[in-house]
N, C-alpha and C positions, 0 to 999 in steps of 0.2 A: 429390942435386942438385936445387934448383927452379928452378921454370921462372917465368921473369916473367909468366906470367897465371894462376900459381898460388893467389894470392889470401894475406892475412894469417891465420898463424894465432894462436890465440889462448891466450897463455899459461895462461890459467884451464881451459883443458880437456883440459892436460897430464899425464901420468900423475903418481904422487908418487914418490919414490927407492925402489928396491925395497929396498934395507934398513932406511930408514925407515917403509916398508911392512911388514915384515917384524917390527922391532920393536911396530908398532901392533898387528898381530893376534898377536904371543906374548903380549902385556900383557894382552891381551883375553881370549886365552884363562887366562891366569894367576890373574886375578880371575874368570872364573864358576868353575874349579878351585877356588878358595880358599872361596867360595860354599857350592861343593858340600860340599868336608871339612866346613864350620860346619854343612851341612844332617845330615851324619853324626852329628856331636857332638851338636848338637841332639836328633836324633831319642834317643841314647843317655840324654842328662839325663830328657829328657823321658818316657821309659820307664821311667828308675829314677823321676821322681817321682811316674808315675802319673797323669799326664796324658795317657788313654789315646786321647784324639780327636787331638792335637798329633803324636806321632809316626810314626803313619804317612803322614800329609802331606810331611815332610821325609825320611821313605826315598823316597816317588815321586817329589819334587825331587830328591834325590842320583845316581836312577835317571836322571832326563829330561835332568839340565842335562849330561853329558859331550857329546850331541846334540846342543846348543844353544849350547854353546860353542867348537864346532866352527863349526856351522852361522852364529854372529854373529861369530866371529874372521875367520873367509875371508870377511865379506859386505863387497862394494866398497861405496867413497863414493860419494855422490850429485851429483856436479858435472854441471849441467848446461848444455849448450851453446847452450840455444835461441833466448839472448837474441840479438838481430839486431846484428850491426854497424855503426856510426853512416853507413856508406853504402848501407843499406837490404837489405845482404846478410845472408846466414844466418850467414855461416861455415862450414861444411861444404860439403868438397870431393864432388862427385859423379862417380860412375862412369861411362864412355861415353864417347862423340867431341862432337866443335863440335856446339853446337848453333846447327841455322840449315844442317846440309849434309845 
């Protein structure tokens, strides 16, 4: 329930639908996955042709990215609230009593 000197909030700094959330970071992590098998394949060509500086590059990518695919699927968006509201306010609710008692 709000309360009338709650103040407006602001659509832009609303969470996103958690299954559309949900789908953004399984696609994410799907693609550095697919990344990584190519860095596998890779390293395997690479080895049979004897390109012997190439392939251990891309087993320590195959190695790194299951970390980082994790790590960049779960990283939240960037929305930020700080822009001011056209009546000089922040937007952001604060914690505590009246000020002024």
């Amino acid at each position: 329930m709000a309360t009338a000197g709650a103040g407006p909030v602001r659509i832009t700094t609303v969470g996103n639908d958690p299954r559309a959330d949900l789908a953004r970071r399984q696609r994410k992590y799907i693609f550095w996955m697919s990344v990584r098998s190519l860095c596998f394949i890779g390293a395997a060509f690479a080895g049979v042709a004897g390109i012997n500086w190439l392939w251990p590059f891309l087993i320590a990518a195959a190695v790194i990215l299951p970390y980082l695919a994790v790590v960049m699927a779960n990283a939240n968006d960037s929305r930020d609230s700080s822009l001011p509201l056209p009546d000089g306010r922040s937007g952001q609710r604060q914690l505590g009593g009246p000020s002024g008692s």
